[in-house]
C-alpha positions in Angstrom: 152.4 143.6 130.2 154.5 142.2 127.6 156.9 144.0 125.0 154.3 144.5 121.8 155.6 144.0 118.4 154.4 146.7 115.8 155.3 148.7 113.2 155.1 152.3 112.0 153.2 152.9 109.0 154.7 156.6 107.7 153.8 156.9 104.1 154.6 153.8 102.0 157.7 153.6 105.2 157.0 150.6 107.6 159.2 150.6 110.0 159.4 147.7 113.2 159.0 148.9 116.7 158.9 147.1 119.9 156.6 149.1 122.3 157.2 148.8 126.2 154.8 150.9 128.6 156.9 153.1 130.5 154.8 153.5 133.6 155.3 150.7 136.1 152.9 150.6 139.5 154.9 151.1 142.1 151.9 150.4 145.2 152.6 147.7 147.5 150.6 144.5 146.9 148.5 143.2 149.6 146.2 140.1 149.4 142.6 139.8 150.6 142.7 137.4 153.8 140.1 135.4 155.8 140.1 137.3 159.0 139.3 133.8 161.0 141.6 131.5 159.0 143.8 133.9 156.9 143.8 132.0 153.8 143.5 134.5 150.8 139.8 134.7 149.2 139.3 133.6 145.9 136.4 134.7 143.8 134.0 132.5 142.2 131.9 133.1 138.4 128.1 132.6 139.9 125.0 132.5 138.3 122.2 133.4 140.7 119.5 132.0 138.4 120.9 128.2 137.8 122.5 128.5 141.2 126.0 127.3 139.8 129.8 128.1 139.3 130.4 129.1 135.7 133.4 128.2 133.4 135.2 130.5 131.7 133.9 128.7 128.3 130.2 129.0 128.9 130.6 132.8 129.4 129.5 135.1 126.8 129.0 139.4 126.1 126.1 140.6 127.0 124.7 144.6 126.1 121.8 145.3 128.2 119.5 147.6 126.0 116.4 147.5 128.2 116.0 146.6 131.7 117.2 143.1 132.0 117.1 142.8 128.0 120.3 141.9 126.4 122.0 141.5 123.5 124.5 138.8 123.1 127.9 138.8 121.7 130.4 135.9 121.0 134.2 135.7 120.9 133.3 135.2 116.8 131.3 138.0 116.6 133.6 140.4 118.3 136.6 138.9 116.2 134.6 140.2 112.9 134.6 143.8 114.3 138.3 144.2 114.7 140.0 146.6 112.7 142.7 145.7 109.6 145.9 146.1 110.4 145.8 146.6 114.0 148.9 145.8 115.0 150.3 149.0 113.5 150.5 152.6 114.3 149.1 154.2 111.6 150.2 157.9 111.3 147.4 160.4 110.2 148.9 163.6 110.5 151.9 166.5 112.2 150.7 168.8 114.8 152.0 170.8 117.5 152.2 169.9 121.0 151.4 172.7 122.1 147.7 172.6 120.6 146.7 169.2 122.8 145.3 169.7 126.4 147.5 167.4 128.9 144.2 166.3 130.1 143.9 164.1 126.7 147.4 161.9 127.6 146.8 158.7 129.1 149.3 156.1 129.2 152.8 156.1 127.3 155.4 153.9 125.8 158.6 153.9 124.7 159.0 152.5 120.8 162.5 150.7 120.3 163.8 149.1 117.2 165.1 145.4 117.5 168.2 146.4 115.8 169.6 149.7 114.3 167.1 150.7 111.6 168.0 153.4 108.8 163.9 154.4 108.9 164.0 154.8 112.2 166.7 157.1 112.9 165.4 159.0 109.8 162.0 159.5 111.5 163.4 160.4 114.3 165.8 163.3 112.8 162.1 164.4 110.8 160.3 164.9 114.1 163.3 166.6 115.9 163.8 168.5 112.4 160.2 169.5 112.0 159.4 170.3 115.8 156.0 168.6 115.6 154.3 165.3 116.8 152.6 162.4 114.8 149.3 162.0 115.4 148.4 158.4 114.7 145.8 155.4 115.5 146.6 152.0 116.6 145.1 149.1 118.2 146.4 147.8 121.9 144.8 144.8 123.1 141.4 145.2 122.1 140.9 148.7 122.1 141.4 150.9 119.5 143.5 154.3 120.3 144.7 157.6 118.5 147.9 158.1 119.7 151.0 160.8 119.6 154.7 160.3 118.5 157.3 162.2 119.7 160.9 163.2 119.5 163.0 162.0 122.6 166.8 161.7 122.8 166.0 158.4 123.9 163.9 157.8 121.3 160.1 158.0 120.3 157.7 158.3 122.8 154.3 157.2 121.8 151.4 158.1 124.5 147.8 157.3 123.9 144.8 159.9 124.0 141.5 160.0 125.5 138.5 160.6 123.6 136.6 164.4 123.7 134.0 162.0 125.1 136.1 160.7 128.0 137.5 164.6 128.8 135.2 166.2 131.2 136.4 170.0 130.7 134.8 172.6 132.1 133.4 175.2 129.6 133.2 178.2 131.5 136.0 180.3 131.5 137.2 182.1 135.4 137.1 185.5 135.4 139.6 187.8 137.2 137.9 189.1 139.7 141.0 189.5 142.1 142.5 193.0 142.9 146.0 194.0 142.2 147.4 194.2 145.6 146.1 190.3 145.9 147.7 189.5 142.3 151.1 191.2 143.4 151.2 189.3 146.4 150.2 185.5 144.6 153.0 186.7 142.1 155.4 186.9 144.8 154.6 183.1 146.4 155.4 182.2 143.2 158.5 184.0 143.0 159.7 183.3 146.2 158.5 179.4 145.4 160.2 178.7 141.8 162.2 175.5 141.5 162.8 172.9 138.6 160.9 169.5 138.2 163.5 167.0 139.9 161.0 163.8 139.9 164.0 161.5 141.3 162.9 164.1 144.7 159.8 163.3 144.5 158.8 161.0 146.7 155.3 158.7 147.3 154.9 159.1 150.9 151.9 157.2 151.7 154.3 153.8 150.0 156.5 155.0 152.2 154.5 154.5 155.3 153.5 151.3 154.4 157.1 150.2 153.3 157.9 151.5 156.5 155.0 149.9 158.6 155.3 146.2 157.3 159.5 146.5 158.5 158.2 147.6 162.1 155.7 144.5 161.9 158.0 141.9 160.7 160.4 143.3 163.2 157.8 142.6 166.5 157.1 146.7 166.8 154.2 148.1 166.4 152.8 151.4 164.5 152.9 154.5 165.6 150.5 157.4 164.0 151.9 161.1 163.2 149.6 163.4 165.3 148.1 165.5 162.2 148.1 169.4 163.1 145.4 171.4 162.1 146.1 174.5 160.0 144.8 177.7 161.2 142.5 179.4 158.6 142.4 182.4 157.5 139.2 183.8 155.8 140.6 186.6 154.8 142.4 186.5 151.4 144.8 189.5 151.5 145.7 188.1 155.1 146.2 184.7 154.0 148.7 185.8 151.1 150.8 188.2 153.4 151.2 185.8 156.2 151.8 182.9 152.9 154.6 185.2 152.3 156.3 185.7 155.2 156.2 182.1 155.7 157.7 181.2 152.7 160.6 184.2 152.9 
């Protein structure tokens, strides 16, 4: 994805951002093969009803409203429905953090300034000041997004939300139903278990593997499986939680 030019509107305050997604996929790319030939498959736009390869041009929108029944929309059409100014981050209003469900982030970007700008240090010293977030709305591609700003050292970190819609929460709320002799001993695990979030530690294994398995391959060898082991279980859960204890000590 390429750097994105926008601006910050914050009162009658514009001020010019360059935004950069800060997530980066990481997965090892493999391509689709012929297994007789191994030339890579490519994928053709067929109609089934004029029995024909379609161009890119003669392609249009469709919204199926009944069975088989659509509506058709054009690149003109759908051009007329974009929002004004959507190439900026409009801010709507402070909150705090803490009042967002991490299950509403999505995807996040950093938001730099081309060169040192007065507004946007300023901003920055108001969010850090004020110890809240902007909640704002933009446009990114062709969808439309409400959005939060925050206060890094670094800079601002701007990281889109998904709609109550798109959350699937449960409503229920548990009940404690454990006894305290259990609760002591799940408050010890943790105890015994406490650590700090180091993410350079955190390694993807699975990549790993594969990282692992294509050297072995280009080097003649061939791959060997891990035997997996089998944990025992134990249905009982004061059982389970001493023995988790003992394990961990």
């Amino acid at each position: 994805m390429p750097n994105i030019h926008s601006n910050i509107s914050f009162g009658l305050v514009n001020i010019p951002i360059i935004m950069n997604p800060i997530i980066k996929n990481n997965d090892t790319s493999f391509n689709q093969l012929h297994k007789k030939c191994l030339n890579r498959i490519e994928y053709i736009k067929y109609c089934p009803h004029c029995k024909d390869e379609v161009k890119e041009k003669d392609i249009i929108k469709g919204y199926e409203y009944e069975k088989d029944k659509y509506l058709t929309f054009d690149k003109t059409e759908l051009n007329k429905l974009k929002l004004e100014n959507d190439h900026e981050i409009e801010i709507v209003s402070f909150i705090n953090i803490q009042d967002i469900d991490p299950s509403y982030f999505e995807k996040s970007y950093t938001l730099e300034t081309e060169k040192s700008s007065k507004a946007y240090n300023l901003f920055c010293e108001a969010l850090k000041a004020s110890k809240k977030v902007a909640l704002a709305k933009t446009v990114i591609g062709s969808k439309f997004y409400y959005c939060i700003l925050r206060f890094t050292p670094t800079g601002i970190i701007m990281t889109t939300l998904f709609f109550k819609e798109e959350v699937n929460l449960p409503n229920e709320k548990i009940t404690n139903k454990s006894s305290s002799k259990e609760l002591e001993l799940a408050i010890k695990i943790i105890e015994e278990r406490k650590g700090k979030f180091e993410p350079e530690k955190l390694q993807d294994e699975y990549q790993n593997n594969i990282k692992n398995a294509i050297n072995l391959k280009l080097n003649g060898k061939t791959i060997k499986g891990k035997k997996k082991t089998q944990k025992k279980q134990v249905t009982d859960l004061l059982e389970a939680l001493e023995k988790s204890l003992k394990k961990t000590k």
